[in-house]
N, C-alpha and C positions, 0 to 999 in steps of 0.2 A: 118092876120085877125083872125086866132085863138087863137093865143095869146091872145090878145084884145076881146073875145068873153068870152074866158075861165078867164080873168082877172074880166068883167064885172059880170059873174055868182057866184062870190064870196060872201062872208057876206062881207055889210056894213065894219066893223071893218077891217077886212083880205083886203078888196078891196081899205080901205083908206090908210091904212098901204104900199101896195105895190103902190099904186100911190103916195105919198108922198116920198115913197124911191127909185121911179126910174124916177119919172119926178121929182120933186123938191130936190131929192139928202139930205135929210134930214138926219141927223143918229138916230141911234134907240132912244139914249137920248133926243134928241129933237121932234121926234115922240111921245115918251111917257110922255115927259110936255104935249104936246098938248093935245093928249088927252085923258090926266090927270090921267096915268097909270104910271109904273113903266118904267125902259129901256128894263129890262128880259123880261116883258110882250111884248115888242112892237117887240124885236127879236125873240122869240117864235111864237110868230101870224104871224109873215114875214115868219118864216120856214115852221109851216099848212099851208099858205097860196099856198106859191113854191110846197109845196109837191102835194094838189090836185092839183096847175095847170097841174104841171108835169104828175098827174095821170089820169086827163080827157081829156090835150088835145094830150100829146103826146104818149099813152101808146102805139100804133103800129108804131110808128117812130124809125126807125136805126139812130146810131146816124150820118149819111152819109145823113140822109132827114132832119135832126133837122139843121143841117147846110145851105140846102136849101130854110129853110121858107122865102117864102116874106116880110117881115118887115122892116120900115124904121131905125128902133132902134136896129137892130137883134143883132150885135156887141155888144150891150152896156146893151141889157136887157137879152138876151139869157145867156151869162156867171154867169151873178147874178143868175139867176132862175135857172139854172143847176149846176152850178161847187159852187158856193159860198154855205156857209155856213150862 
């Protein structure tokens, strides 16, 4: 749920960017035709974006709690948003 709270509190741009690349699986190239930016621009704004998530929702989490959030996607969006680049 924080995830998804902390996703929603995003800008517009960061907020569409990260939903286009973990629900629609989009890559940055194709993010950034859309809309109608570069690819560098669309993988930079996916980084800001990871970084405040990471920094407002999970700045008191171990990473022993981060493996326990309730999320139906935890597997699949949790490693992008932490370990990926």
């Amino acid at each position: 749920m924080e995830l998804y709270r902390a996703i929603h509190q995003l800008s517009e741009p960061m907020r569409e960017i990260v939903h286009m690349r973990l629900s629609g699986e989009f890559s940055f190239a194709e993010i950034g035709e859309i809309l109608g930016k570069s690819e560098n621009w669309a993988r930079v704004t996916f980084y800001r974006a990871k970084q405040k998530i990471m920094s407002n929702t999970f700045r008191y989490a171990s990473p022993a709690e981060l493996f326990m959030i309730s999320c139906p996607l935890r597997w699949r969006i949790l490693p992008q948003l932490i370990w990926k680049n």
